[in-house]
N, C-alpha and C positions, 0 to 999 in steps of 0.2 A: 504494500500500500504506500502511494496511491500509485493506481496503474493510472497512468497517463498514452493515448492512442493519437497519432498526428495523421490525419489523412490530407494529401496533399497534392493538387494535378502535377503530372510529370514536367508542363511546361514552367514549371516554377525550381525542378531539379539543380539547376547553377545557381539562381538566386537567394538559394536558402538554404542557412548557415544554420545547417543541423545541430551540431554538435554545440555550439553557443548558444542556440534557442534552448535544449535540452537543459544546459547546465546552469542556466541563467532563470528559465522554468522551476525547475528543483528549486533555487534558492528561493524563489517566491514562494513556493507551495509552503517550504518549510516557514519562512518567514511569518506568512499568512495565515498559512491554514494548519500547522502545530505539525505536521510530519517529522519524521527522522529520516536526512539526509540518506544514510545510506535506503533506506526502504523506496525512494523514488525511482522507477522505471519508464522509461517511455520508448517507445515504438512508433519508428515512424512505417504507413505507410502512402508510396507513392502509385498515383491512377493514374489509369492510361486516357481516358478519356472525360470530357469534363463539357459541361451543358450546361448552359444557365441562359432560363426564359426559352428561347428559340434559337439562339445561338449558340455555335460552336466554336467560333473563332474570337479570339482576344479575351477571353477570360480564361482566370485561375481563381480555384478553391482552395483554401485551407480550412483544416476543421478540427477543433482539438479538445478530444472529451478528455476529463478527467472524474476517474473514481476515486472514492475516498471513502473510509469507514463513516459512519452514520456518526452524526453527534456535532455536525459544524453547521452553524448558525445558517440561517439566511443570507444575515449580511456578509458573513465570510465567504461564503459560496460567491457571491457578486463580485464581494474585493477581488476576489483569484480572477472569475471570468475577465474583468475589465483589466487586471494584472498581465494575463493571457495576449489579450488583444492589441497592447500597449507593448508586446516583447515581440509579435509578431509583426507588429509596424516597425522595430528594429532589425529584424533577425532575417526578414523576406524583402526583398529588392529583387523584381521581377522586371527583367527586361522588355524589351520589343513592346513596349505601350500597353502591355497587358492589366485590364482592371481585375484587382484581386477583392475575390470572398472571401472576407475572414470571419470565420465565426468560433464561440469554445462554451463550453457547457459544464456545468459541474455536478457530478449525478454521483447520491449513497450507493457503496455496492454492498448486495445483497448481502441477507444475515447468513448465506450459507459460502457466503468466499474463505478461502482458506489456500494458502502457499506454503510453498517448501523450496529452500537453496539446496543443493547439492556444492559437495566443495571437491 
């Protein structure tokens, strides 16, 4: 916890500083929303194809759920979302005039989640 998932169209693949969005992510979460640094993950993945409205040409999506154990405020939940939004205005620099979707959500995961590391 928390799992954090970046879904992202491919034409946005050079413009976006993964690894910096990720670690820059974490430290909000923790900041924010009371995590332990080590227990942050995130996963990105990249789509091959990407539609918005009626077109297909000149946009990109980002999209970026985060789960978290049950017990964070409302407000918390929002601080992260707008925290989210505000790293991906840093973090995403999309070439070729492309108008990017950014959106990010913050959603309890279920009372039956349960993880294990192997070492």
């Amino acid at each position: 916890m928390p799992q954090i998932t970046v879904d992202y169209s491919d034409s946005l693949a050079d413009g976006f500083d993964r690894p910096g969005f990720a670690r820059a992510l974490h430290t909000a979460v923790v900041d924010i929303a009371a995590a332990r640094p080590p227990a942050c993950t995130t996963q990105f993945r990249r789509t091959e194809d990407t539609v918005v409205g009626p077109d297909t040409e000149g946009h990109a999506v980002v999209h970026v759920s985060l789960g978290l154990l049950a017990g964070r405020t409302e407000e918390t939940k929002a601080r992260l979302t707008e925290a989210v939004l505000d790293l991906l205005r840093q973090f995403v620099k999309p070439g070729g005039g492309l108008a990017v979707h950014a959106s990010a959500e913050v959603r309890e995961l279920d009372p039956s989640y349960r993880k294990y590391e192997s070492e």
